[in-house]
BALOBA-1460 file (C-alpha; in Angstrom, 3 decimals):
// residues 164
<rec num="1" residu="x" x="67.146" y="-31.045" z="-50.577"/>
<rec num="2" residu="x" x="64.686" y="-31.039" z="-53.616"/>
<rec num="3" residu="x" x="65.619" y="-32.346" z="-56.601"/>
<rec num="4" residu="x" x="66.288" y="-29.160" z="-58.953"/>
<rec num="5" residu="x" x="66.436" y="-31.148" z="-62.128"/>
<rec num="6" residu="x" x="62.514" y="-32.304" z="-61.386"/>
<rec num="7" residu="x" x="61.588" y="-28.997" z="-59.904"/>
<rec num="8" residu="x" x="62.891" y="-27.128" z="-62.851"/>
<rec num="9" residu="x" x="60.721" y="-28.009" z="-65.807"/>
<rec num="10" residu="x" x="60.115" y="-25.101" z="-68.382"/>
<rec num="11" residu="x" x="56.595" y="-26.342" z="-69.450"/>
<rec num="12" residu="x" x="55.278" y="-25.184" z="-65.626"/>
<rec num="13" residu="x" x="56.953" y="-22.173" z="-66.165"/>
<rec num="14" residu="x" x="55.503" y="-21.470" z="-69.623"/>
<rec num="15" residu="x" x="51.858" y="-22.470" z="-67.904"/>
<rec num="16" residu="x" x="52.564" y="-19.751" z="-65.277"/>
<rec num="17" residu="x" x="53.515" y="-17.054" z="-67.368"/>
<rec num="18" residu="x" x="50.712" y="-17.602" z="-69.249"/>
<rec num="19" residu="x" x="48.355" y="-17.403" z="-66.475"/>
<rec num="20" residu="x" x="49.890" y="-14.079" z="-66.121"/>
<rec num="21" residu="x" x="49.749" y="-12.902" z="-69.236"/>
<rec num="22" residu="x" x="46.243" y="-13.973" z="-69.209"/>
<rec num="23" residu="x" x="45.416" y="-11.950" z="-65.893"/>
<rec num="24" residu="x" x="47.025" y="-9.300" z="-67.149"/>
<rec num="25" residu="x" x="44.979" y="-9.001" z="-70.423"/>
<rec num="26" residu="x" x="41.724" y="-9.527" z="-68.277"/>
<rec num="27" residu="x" x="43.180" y="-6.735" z="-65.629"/>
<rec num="28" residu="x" x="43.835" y="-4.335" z="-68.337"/>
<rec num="29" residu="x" x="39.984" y="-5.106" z="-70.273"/>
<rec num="30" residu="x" x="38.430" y="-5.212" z="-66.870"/>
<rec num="31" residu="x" x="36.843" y="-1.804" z="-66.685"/>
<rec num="32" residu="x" x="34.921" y="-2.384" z="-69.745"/>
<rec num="33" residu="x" x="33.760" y="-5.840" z="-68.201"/>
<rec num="34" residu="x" x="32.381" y="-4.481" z="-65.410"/>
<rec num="35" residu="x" x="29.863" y="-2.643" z="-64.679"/>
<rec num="36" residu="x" x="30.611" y="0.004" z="-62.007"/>
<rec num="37" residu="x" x="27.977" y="2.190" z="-62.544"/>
<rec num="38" residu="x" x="25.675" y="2.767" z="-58.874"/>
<rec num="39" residu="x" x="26.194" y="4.351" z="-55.402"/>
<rec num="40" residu="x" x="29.524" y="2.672" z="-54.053"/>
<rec num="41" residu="x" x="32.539" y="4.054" z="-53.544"/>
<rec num="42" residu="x" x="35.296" y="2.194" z="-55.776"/>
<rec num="43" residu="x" x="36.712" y="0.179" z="-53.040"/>
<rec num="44" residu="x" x="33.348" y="-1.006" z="-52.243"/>
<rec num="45" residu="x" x="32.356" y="-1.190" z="-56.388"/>
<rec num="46" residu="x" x="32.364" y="-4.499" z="-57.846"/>
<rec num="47" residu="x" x="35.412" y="-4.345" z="-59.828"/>
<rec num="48" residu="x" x="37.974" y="-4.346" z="-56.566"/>
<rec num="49" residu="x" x="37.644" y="-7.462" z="-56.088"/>
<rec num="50" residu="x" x="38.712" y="-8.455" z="-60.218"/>
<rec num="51" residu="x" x="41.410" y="-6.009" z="-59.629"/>
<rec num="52" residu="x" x="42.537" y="-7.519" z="-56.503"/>
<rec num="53" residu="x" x="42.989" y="-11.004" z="-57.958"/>
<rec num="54" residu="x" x="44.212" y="-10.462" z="-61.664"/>
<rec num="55" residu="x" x="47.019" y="-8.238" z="-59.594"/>
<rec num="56" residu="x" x="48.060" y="-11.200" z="-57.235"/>
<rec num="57" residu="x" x="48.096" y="-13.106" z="-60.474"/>
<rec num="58" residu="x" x="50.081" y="-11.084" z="-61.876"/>
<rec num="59" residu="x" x="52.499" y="-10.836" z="-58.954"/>
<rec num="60" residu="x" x="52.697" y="-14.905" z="-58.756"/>
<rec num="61" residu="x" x="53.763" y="-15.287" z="-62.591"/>
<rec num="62" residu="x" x="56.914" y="-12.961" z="-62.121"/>
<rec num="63" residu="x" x="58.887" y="-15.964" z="-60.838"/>
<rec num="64" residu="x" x="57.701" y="-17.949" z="-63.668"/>
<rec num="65" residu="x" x="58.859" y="-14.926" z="-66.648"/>
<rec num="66" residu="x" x="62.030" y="-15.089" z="-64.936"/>
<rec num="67" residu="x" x="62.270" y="-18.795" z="-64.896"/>
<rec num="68" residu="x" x="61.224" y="-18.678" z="-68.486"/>
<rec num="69" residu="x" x="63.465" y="-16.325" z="-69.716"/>
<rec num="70" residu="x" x="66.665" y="-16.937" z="-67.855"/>
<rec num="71" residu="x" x="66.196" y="-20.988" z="-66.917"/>
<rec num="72" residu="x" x="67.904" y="-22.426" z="-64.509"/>
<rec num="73" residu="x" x="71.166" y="-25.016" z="-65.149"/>
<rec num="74" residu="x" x="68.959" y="-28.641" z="-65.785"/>
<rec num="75" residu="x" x="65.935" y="-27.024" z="-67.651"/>
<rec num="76" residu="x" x="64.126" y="-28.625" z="-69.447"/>
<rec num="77" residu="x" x="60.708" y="-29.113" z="-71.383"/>
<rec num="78" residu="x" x="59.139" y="-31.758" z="-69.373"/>
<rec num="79" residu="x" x="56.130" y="-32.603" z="-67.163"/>
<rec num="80" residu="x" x="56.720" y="-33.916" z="-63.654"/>
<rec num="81" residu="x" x="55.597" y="-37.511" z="-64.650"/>
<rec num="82" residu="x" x="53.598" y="-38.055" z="-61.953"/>
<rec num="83" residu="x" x="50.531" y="-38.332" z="-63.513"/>
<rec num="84" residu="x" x="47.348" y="-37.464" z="-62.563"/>
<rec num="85" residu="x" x="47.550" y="-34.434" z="-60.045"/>
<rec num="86" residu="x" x="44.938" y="-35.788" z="-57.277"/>
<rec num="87" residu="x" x="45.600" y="-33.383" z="-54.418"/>
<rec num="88" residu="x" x="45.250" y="-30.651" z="-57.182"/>
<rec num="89" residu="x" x="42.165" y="-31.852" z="-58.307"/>
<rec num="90" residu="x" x="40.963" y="-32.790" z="-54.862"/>
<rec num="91" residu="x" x="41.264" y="-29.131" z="-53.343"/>
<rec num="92" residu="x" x="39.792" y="-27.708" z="-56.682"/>
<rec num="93" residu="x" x="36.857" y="-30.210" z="-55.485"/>
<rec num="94" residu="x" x="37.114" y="-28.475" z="-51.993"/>
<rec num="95" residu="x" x="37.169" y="-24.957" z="-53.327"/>
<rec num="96" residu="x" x="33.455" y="-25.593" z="-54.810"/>
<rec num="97" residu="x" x="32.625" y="-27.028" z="-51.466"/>
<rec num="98" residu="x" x="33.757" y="-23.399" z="-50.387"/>
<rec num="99" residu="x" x="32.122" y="-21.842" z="-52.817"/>
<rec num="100" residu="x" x="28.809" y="-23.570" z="-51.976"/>
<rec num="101" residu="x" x="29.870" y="-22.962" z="-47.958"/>
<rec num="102" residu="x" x="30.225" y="-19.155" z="-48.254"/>
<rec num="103" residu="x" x="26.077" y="-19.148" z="-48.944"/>
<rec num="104" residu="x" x="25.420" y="-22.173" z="-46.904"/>
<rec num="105" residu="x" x="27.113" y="-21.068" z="-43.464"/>
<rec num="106" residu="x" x="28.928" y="-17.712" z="-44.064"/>
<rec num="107" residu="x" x="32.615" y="-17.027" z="-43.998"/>
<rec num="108" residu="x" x="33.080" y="-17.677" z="-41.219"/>
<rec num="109" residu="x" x="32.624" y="-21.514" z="-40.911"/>
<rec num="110" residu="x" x="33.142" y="-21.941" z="-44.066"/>
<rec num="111" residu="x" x="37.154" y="-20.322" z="-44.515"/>
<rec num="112" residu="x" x="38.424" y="-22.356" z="-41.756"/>
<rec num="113" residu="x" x="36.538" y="-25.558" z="-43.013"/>
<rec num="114" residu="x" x="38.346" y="-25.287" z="-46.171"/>
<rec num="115" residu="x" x="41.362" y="-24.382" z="-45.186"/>
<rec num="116" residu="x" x="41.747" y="-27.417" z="-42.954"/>
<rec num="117" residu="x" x="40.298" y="-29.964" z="-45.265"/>
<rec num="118" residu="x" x="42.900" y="-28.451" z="-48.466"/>
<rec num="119" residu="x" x="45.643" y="-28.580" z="-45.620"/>
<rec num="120" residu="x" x="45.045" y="-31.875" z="-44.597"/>
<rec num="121" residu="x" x="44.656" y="-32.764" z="-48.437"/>
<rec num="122" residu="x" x="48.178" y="-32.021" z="-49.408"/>
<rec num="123" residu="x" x="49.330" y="-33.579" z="-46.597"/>
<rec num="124" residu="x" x="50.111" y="-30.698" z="-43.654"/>
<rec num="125" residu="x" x="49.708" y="-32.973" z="-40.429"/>
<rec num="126" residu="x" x="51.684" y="-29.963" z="-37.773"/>
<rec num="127" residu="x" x="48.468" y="-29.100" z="-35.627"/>
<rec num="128" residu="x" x="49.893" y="-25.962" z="-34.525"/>
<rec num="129" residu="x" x="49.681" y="-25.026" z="-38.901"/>
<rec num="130" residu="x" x="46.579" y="-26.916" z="-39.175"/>
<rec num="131" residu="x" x="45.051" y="-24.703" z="-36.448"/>
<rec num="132" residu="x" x="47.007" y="-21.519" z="-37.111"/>
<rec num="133" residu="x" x="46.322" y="-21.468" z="-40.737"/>
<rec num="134" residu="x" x="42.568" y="-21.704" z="-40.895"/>
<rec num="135" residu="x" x="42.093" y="-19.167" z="-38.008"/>
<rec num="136" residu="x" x="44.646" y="-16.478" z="-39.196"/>
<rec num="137" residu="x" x="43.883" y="-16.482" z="-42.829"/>
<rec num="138" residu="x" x="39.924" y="-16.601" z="-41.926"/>
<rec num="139" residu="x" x="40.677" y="-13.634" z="-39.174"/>
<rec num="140" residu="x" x="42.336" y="-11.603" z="-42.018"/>
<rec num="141" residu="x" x="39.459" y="-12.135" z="-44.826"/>
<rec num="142" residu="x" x="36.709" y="-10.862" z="-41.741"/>
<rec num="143" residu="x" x="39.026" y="-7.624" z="-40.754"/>
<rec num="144" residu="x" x="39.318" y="-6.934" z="-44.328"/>
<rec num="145" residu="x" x="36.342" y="-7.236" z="-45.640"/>
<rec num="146" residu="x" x="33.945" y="-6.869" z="-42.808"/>
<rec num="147" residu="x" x="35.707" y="-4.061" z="-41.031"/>
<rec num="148" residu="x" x="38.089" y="-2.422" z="-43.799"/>
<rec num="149" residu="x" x="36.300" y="-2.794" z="-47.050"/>
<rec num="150" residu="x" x="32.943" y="-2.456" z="-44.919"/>
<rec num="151" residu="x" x="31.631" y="-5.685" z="-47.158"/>
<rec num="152" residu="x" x="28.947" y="-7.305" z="-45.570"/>
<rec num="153" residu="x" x="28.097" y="-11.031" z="-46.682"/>
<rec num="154" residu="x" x="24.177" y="-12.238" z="-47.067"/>
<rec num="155" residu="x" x="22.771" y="-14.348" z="-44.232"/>
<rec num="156" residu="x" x="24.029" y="-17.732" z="-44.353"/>
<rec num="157" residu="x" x="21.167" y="-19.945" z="-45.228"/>
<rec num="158" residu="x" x="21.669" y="-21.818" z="-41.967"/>
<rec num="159" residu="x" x="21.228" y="-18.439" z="-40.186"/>
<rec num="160" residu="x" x="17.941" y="-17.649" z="-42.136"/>
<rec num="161" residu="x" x="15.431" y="-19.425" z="-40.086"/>
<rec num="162" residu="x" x="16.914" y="-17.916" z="-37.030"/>
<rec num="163" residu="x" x="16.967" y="-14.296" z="-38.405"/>
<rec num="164" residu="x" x="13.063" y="-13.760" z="-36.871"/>
């Protein structure tokens, strides 16, 4: 069983509400920030995806206001103590790999990739969630976008000199 007394520090809490709070300031100023002006349909419009995200946000620091206002027994204001966060830092590293991988080979190849490197990185070693993960997550993202949202990505660049 985890230790609650580590697990229960009010400074992450505090962080995560404020993360909210923040996405929920940029959620509400949004439509100004955007410009959705042009031919798409809103779903397809540039400001679903901002919507989309500053809502999950929003949805993910609800366990932290709770936390925050009614703490658990063993509280406290404290840091974990650990020190630097290197698996933190390490898939923030891999998410710019991503980032770079979504132009360089599509979303395709690039999802899974990530997914199994950021897995591996905080230290999932069950194959059956290191190959379930990466394919179900990356099979979602194509249905949705690709098929539901009817969002087509640019030609990889490792596609272009193929493209004739």
């Amino acid at each position: 069983m985890p230790d609650i007394k580590r697990l229960s520090s009010r400074t992450h809490d505090l962080l995560g509400a404020a993360l909210g709070l923040f996405a929920l300031v940029m959620l509400i100023s949004s439509p100004w920030q955007v410009d959705t002006t042009g031919p798409d349909p809103f779903y397809k419009g540039p400001l679903i995806f901002p919507l989309s995200v500053l809502s999950m946000m929003i949805l993910a620091s609800l366990p932290f206001w709770r936390r925050l206002l009614m703490p658990p027994p063993g509280a406290r204001w404290h840091l974990d103590g650990q020190g630097v966060p290197w698996r933190t830092l390490k898939v923030l590293g891999l998410l710019t790999f991503f980032l770079a991988g979504l132009v360089g080979v599509g979303l395709e190849i690039a999802t899974p990739g990530f997914l199994l490197a950021a897995l591996w990185v905080v230290e999932e070693r069950s194959k059956v969630r290191l190959v379930m993960i990466p394919v179900c997550v990356t099979l979602v993202l194509w249905i949705f976008f690709k098929w539901l949202l009817d969002v087509w990505f640019p030609m990889p660049l490792l596609f272009v000199p193929f493209s004739g």
